[in-house]
LUMDO-244732 format. One record per residue (C-alpha): y, z, x. Coordinates in steps of 0.2 Angstrom, whole numbers, padded with zeros to 4 digits, always signed. Each point is the difference from the previous one (the first is absolute). Layout:
BEGIN
YZX/...
END
This chain:
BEGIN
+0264+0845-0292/-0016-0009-0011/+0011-0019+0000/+0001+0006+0021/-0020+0005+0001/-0004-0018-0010/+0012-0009+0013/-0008+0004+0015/-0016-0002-0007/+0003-0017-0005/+0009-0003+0017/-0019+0008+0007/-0012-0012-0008/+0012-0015+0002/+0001+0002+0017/-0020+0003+0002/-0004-0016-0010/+0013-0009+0008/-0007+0004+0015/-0020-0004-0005/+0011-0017-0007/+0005-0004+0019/-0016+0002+0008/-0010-0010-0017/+0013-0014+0005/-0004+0001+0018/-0019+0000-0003/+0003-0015-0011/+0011-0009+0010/-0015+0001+0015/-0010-0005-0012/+0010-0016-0004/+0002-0003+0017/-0019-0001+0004/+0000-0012-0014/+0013-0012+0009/-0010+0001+0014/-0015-0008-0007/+0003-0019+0003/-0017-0007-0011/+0004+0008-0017/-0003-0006-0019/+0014+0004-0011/-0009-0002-0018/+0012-0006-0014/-0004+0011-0012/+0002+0018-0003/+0016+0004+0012/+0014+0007-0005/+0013+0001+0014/-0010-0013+0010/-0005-0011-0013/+0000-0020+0007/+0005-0011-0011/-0013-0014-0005/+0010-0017+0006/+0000+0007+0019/-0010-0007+0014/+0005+0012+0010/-0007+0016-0007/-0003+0010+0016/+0018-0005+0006/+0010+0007-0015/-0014+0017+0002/+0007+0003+0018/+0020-0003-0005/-0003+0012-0016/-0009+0013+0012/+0014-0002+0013/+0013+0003-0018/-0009+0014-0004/-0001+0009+0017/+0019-0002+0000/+0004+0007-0020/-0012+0013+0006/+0011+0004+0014/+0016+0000-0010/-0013+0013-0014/+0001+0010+0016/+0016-0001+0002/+0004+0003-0019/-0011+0015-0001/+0008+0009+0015/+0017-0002-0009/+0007+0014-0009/+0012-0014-0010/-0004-0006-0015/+0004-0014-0011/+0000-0002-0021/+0004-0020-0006/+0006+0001-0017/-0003-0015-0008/-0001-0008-0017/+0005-0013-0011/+0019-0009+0001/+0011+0013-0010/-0012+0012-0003/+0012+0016+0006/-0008+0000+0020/+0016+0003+0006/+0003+0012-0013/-0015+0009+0004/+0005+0001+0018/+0017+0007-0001/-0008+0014-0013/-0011+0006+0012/+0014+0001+0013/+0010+0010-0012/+0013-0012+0005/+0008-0018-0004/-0004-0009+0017/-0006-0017-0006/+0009-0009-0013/-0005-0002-0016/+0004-0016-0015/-0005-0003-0013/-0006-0017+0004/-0011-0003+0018/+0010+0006+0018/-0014+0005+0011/-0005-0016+0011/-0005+0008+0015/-0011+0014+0005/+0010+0015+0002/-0009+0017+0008/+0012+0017-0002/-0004+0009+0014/+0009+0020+0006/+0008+0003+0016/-0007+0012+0012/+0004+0017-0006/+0013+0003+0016/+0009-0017-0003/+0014+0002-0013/+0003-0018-0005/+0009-0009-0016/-0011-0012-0008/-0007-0016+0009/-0004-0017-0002/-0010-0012+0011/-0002-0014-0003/-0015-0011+0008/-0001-0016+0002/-0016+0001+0013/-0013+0015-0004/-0011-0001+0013/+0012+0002+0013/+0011+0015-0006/+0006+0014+0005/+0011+0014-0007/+0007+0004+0018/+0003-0018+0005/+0016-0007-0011/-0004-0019+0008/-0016+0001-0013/+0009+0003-0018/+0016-0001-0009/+0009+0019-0005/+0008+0000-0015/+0008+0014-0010/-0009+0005-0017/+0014-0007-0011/-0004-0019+0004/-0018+0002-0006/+0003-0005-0017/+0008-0016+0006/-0013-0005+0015/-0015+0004-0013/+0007-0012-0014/+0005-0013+0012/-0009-0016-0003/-0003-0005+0019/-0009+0013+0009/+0003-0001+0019/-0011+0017+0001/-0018+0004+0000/+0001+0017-0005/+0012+0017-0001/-0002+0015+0006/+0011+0016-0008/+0004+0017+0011/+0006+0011-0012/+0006+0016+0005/-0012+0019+0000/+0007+0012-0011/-0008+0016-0001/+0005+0005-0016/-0010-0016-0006/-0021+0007+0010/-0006+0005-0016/+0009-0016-0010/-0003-0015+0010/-0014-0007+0002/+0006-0005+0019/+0002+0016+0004/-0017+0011-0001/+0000+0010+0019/-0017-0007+0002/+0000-0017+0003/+0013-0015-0001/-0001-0010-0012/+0008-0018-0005/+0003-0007-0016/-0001-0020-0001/+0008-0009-0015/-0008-0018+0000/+0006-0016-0009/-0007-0002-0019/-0016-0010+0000/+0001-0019-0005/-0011-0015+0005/+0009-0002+0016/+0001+0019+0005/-0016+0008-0007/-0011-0007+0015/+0011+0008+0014/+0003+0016-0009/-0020+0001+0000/+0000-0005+0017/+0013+0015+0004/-0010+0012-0010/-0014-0003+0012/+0009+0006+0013/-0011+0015+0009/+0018+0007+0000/+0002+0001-0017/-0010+0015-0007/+0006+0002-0018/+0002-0016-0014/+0010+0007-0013/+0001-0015-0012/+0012-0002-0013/-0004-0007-0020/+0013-0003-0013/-0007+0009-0016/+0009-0013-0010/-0010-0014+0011/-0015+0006+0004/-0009-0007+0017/+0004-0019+0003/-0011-0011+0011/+0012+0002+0013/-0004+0021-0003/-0020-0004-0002/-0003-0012+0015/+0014+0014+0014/-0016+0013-0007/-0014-0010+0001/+0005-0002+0018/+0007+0017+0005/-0016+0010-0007/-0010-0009+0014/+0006+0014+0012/+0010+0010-0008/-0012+0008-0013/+0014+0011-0008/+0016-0007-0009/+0011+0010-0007/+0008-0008-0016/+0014+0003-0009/+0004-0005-0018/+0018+0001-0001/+0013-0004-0011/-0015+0009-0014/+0015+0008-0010/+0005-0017-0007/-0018-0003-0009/-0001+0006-0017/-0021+0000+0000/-0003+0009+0015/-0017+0003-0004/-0003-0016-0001/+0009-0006+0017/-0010+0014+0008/-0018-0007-0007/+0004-0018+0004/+0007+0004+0018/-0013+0011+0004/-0013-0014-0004/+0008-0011+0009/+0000+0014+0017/-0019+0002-0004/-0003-0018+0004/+0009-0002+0013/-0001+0016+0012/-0015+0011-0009/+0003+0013+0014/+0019+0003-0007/-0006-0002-0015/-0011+0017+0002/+0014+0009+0010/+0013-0004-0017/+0006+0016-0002/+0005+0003+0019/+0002-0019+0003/+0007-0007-0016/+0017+0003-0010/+0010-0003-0011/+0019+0004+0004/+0017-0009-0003/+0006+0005+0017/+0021-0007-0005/+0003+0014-0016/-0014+0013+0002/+0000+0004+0018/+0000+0019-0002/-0014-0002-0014/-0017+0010+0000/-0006-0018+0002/+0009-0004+0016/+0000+0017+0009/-0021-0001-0005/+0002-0019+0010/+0010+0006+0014/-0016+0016+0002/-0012-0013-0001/+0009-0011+0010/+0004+0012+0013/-0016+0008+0000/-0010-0017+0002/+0010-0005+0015/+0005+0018+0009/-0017+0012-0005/-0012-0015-0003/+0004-0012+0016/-0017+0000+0005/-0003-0012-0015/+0017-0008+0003/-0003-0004+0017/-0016+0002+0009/-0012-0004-0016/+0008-0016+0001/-0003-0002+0021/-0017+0007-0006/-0005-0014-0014/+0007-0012+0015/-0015+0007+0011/-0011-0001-0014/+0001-0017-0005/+0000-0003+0019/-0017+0010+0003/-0008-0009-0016/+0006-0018+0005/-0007+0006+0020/-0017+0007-0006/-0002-0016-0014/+0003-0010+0014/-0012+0008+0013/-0014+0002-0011/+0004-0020-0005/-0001-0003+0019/-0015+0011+0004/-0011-0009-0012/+0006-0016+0008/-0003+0008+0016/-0017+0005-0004/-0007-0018-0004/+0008-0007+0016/-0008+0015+0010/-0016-0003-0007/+0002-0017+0000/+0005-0001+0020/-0014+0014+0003/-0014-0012-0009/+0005-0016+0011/+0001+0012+0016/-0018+0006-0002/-0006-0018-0007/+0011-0005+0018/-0008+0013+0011/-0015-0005-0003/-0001-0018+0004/+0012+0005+0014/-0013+0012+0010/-0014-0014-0004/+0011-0014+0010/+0004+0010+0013/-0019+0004+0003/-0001-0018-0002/+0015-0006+0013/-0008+0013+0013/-0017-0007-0002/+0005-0020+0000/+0011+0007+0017/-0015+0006+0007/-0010-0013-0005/+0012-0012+0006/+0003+0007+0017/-0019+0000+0001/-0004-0015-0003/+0013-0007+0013/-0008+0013+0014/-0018-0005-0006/+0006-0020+0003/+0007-0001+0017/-0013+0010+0006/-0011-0012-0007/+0010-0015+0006/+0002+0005+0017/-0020+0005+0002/-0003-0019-0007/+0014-0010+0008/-0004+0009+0017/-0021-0004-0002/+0003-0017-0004/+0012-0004+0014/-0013+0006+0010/-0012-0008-0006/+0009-0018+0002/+0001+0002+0018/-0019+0006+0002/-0013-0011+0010/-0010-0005-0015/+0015-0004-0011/+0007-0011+0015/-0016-0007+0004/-0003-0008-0018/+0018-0010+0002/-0003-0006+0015/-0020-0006-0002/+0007-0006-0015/+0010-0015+0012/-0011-0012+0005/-0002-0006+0017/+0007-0016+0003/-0010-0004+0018/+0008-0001+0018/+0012-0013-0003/+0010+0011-0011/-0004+0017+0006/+0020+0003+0001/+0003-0002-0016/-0014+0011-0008/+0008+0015+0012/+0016-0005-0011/-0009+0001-0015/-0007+0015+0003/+0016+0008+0002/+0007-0006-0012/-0015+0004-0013/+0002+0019+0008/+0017+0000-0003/-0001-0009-0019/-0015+0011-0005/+0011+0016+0006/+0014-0004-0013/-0010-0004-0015/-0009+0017+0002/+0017+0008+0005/+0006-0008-0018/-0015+0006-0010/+0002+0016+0008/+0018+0001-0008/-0006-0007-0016/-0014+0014-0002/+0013+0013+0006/+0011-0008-0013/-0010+0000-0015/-0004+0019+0005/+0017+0005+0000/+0003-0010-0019/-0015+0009-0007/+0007+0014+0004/+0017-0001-0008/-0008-0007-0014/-0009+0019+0001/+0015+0007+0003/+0007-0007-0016/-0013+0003-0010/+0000+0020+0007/+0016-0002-0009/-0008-0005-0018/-0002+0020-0002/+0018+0005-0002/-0001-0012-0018/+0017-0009+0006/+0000-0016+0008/+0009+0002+0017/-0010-0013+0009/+0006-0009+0015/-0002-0016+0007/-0014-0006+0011/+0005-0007+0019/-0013-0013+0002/+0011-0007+0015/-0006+0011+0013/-0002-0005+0016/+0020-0004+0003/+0000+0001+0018/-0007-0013+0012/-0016+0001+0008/-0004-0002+0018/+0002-0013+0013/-0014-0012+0000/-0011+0003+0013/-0004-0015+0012/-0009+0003+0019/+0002-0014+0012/-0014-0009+0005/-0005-0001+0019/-0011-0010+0009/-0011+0017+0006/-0005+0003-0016/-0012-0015+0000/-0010+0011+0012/-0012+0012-0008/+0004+0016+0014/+0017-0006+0005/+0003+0019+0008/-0006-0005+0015/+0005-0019+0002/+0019-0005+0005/+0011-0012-0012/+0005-0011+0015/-0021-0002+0006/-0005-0001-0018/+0015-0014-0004/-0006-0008+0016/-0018+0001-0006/+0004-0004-0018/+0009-0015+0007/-0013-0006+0009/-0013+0004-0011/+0006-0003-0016/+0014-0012+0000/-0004-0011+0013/-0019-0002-0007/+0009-0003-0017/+0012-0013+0008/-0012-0010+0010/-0015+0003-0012/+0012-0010-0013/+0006-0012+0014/-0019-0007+0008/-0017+0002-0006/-0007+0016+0011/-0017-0010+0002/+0006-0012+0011/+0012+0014+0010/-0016+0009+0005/-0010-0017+0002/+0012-0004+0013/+0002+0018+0008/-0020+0000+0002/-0001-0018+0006/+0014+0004+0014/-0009+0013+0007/-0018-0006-0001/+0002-0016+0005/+0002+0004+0019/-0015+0011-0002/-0012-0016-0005/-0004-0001+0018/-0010+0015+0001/-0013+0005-0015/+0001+0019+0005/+0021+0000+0000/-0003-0010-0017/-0006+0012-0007/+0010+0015+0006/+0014-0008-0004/-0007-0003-0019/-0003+0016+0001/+0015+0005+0004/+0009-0008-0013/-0010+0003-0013/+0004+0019+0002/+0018-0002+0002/+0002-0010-0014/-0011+0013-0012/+0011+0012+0008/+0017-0007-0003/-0007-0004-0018/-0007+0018-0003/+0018+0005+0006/+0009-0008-0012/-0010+0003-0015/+0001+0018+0004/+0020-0001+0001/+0000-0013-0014/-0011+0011-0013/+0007+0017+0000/+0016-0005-0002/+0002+0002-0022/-0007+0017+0004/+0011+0006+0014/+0014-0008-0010/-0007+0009-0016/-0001+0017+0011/+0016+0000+0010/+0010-0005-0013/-0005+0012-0012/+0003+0013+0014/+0016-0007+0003/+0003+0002-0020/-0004+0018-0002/+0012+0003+0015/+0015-0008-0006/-0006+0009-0018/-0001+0016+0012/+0016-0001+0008/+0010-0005-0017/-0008+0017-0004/-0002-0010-0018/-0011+0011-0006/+0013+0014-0002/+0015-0010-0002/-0007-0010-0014/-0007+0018-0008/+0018+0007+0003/+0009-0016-0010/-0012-0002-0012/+0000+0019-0008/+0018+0002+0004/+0002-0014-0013/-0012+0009-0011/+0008+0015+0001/+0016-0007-0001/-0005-0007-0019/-0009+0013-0004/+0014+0013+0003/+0012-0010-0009/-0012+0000-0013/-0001+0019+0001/+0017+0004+0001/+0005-0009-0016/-0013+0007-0012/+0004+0016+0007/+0020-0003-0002/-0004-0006-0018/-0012+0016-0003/+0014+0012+0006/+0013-0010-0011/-0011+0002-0014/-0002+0020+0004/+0018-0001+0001/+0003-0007-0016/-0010+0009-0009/+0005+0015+0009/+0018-0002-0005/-0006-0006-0019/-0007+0020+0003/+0013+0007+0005/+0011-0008-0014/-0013+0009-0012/+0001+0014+0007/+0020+0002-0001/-0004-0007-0015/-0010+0015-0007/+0012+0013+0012/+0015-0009-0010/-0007+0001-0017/-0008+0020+0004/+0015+0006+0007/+0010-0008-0014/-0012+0007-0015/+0003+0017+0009/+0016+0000+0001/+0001-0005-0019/-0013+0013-0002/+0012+0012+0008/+0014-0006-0010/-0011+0001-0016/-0005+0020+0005/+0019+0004+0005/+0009-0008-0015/-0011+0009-0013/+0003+0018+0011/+0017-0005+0000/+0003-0006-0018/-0011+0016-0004/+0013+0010+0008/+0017-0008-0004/-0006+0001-0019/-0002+0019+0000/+0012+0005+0016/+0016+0003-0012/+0003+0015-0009/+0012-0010-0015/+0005+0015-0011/+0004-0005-0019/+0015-0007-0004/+0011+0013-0009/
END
């Protein structure tokens, strides 16, 4: 009834730690992932112990992510493993050292085959039928593990018990491992150390360590699924290298071997054997070492199975597997997450320094960023207004200038000047001074016209050379090109006015061209013709004589007819010399009218206003439009330069927090896994 109390409070703390076990590997395994997750990460080379990096990689945070993605999956399989109710003892040991002997001892019963020289080449595991299958003996043989199954005969080999002997000492091996049913007999619960009622169990018998197998034996000790090592020395032979390298590499996980000293009743100084054996343990698994009396015997397991030795190996054995599987199976899962949470939290912290400095770092050229940032785009805001200003300022200074001067060109004072600046040539050429008149109008129009477009020129490059100069403020050269060409589109028709013979009069209004032809032709060119063709003295010296000379008859009509022809004579000649002498100034006068009406009617004024400032503007928005577009590209820039800087310092704060976290949650957690099992002494 005491044995039956013990039981099922054994069976109630296992099953409590196992379960705090699941959820420690399920906080653990989250934890890993969040580690996985973060892409920018330093693995440090030194201090690791399940994610150390070896030196001679490049790769570092590669290899971190493949051993975080091997450690999430043997933490699945822990999971797995703990939930079992199946456990697993490797017996192991140096070649000939009596494993197989061992085995059949604790099975009270001759299953393997024994010799005196070495016969076990494969692993063999001695598993029990269900307790409602009532089987003979089994053997199966495996040729592939990872892919059998006891239910599936296409995956092993079934042979009966008696050709074990013979497949075990065969020097080809066609199998990788063999698996043995034997047969429940309730007679045997209290014997065997199969049959226990509270858990199944399976013995494994492993090949004798050499060079060649000692590695893969280590490696199968590793195994989650392995919980107990019982390892197996030769008292005559001591440990071997072969025995001393298999512990160095099994007490990494399993903190616990059982060891067994057999064939002791053939030493004649046991004394000694035991002081020189136990020194050797100490050095090689100081945790067995402290456990020696529940961990440590010394047995010859062939010829002294039922002695106080033995039966004391067997309690221990049983006990350290059956009442103390806590330590068998989950401390071992436990150290796993142990060595997991220390390598995580060396790791973060590692990484939160790192992350610290970049933070920092990114912070200090954010501010130092910022800073010049808000100052250039004060700056690009003031040269855009200042720009846009000063094109606004200079066409309304160009269109009041160019529109003052072209009407100042076409003014009577102005017009005046040119033409009293043309001599008068006299009556003989009187045609030809009207056409210089014109054309001096016409000429003196187009040089002012051209100076006017040179001033409005000039205007418009002072003020792109403002414009670039307004861009001096944002301390980085984005100045453009001056236009100095201008005026690009043709100016206007020439303005000519036709000369008529009216405009020799001085009030042509009220005189008609065909009277004034007539009495410029008879006034002007017939005088001019026959004025050049006879001397005009002795025309009117024969004219006067003509008329007077009938009249020498008679004093009295003498002298009116003198007197008559005096006055007609001073009358003709006052005639002409009136016509004659007004004609530079009605030419002068008409013309000019006629001028500033062809000026009028070209509506030049306004035209040459329009094309002069729509060139201007033309420029000058051209002008404004690229050092704007190069302001906004360089806003742009250095907006997205900003913007980098600012992932930049979200990247590097988001990353120190989450190894912040990882630092806060992997000390909690080590904190807890550390002190979550209740591991009761070994007995």
């Amino acid at each position: 009834m005491e044995e039956e109390m013990q039981d099922m409070e054994q069976q109630r703390l296992y099953s409590d730690n196992c379960q705090q076990v699941l959820s420690d590997i399920s906080s653990v395994k989250g934890l890993v992932d969040k580690v996985k997750e973060i892409e920018d990460i330093y693995c440090p080379r030194g201090g690791l112990n399940l994610f150390k990096i070896d030196d001679n990689l490049t790769d570092s945070m590669q290899v971190l992510h493949t051993k975080l993605s091997d450690c999430i999956h043997h933490l699945d399989h822990l999971s797995e493993r703990v939930s079992d109710t199946s456990s697993k003892v490797l017996v192991t040991g140096d070649l000939n050292s009596g494993k197989s002997t061992l085995v059949n001892a604790l099975l009270k019963g001759d299953i393997l085959p024994v010799d005196q020289q070495p016969c076990t080449s494969i692993f063999c595991e001695v598993v029990s039928f269900s307790p409602n299958q009532d089987r003979p003996t089994t053997v199966h043989a495996i040729k592939d593990v990872t892919i059998y199954d006891k239910q599936n005969e296409d995956t092993y080999h079934p042979l009966e018990l008696r050709h074990l002997y013979n497949l075990l000492t065969s020097e080809e091996q066609h199998y990788k491992m063999l698996k043995i049913y034997t047969s429940r007999n309730e007679n045997l619960t209290e014997q065997s150390l199969l049959y226990n009622g509270l858990v199944d169990i399976a013995l494994i018998d492993s090949p004798g360590l050499n060079t060649d197998s000692v590695k893969t034996t280590a490696v199968f000790a590793r195994e989650e699924e392995i919980d107990v090592v019982v390892f197996v020395v030769s008292a005559e032979n001591h440990f071997t290298l072969s025995g001393k390298e298999f512990l160095w590499n099994a007490a990494n996980e399993k903190t616990h071997i059982f060891i067994v000293v057999n064939r002791f009743d053939n030493i004649r100084d046991k004394d000694r054997c035991k002081r020189l054996i136990l020194e050797q343990i100490k050095q090689l698994s100081p945790v067995t070492y402290e456990q020696a009396d529940h961990l440590i015997h010394f047995v010859s397991a062939e010829n002294e199975a039922d002695s106080p030795d033995f039966v004391k190996l067997e309690q221990k054995l049983r006990a350290f597997v059956l009442n103390n599987r806590i330590s068998s199976k989950l401390l071992p899962a436990n150290t796993y997450l142990t060595n997991v949470l220390r390598d995580i939290y060396f790791i973060s912290t590692t990484n939160e320094s790192i992350s610290t400095e970049k933070f920092e770092k990114a912070s200090a050229l954010e501010s130092e960023f910022l800073s010049t940032y808000t100052d250039l785009v004060q700056a690009a805001a003031a040269t855009e207004k200042e720009v846009t200003a000063l094109k606004e300022s200079t066409m309304t200074h160009i269109q009041a200038n160019v529109t003052t001067s072209l009407e100042s060109i076409t003014r009577d004072g102005e017009l005046d000047t040119c033409i009293q600046s043309i001599q008068y040539p006299g009556l003989l050429l009187t045609w030809q001074y009207a056409q210089d008149i014109v054309d001096s109008l016409s000429s003196r129009l187009e040089a002012n016209l051209e100076k006017v477009e040179q001033q409005a020129s000039q205007e418009a490059i002072h003020a792109m050379q403002a414009m670039n100069e307004s861009t001096r403020q944002l301390n980085t050269d984005i100045t453009t090109k001056i236009h100095e060409n201008i005026m690009t589109s043709k100016s206007h028709r020439p303005i000519h006015i036709k000369i008529e013979a009216r405009d020799l009069l001085l009030n042509r209004k009220i005189v008609d061209d065909k009277k004034i032809a007539i009495s410029a032709l008879a006034t002007v060119s017939a005088t001019t013709v026959f004025l050049k063709a006879i001397n005009i003295k002795d025309i009117a010296w024969s004219l006067v004589s003509r008329y007077i000379n009938p009249l020498n008859t008679n004093s009295s009509h003498r002298f009116a007819t003198f007197t008559l022809s005096t006055v007609g004579m001073l009358g003709l000649g006052w005639t002409a010399y009136s016509f004659v002498s007004v004609i530079p100034h009605a030419l002068q006068t008409n013309l000019k009218a006629k001028f500033q009406t062809a000026v009028k009617n070209e509506n030049l004024v306004d035209n040459q206003t329009h094309r002069i400032t729509q060139a201007v503007e033309h420029v000058l928005e051209a002008k404004q439009t690229e050092i704007l577009f190069r302001v906004k590209q360089m806003i742009a820039e250095k907006k997205e330069e900003k913007d980098k800087l600012e992932q930049s310092v979200f990247r590097s704060a988001t990353t120190l927090n989450n190894f912040k976290a990882l630092v806060s949650q992997s000390d909690a957690l080590l904190l807890k896994v550390e002190q979550s099992l209740n591991v009761p002494q070994i007995i």
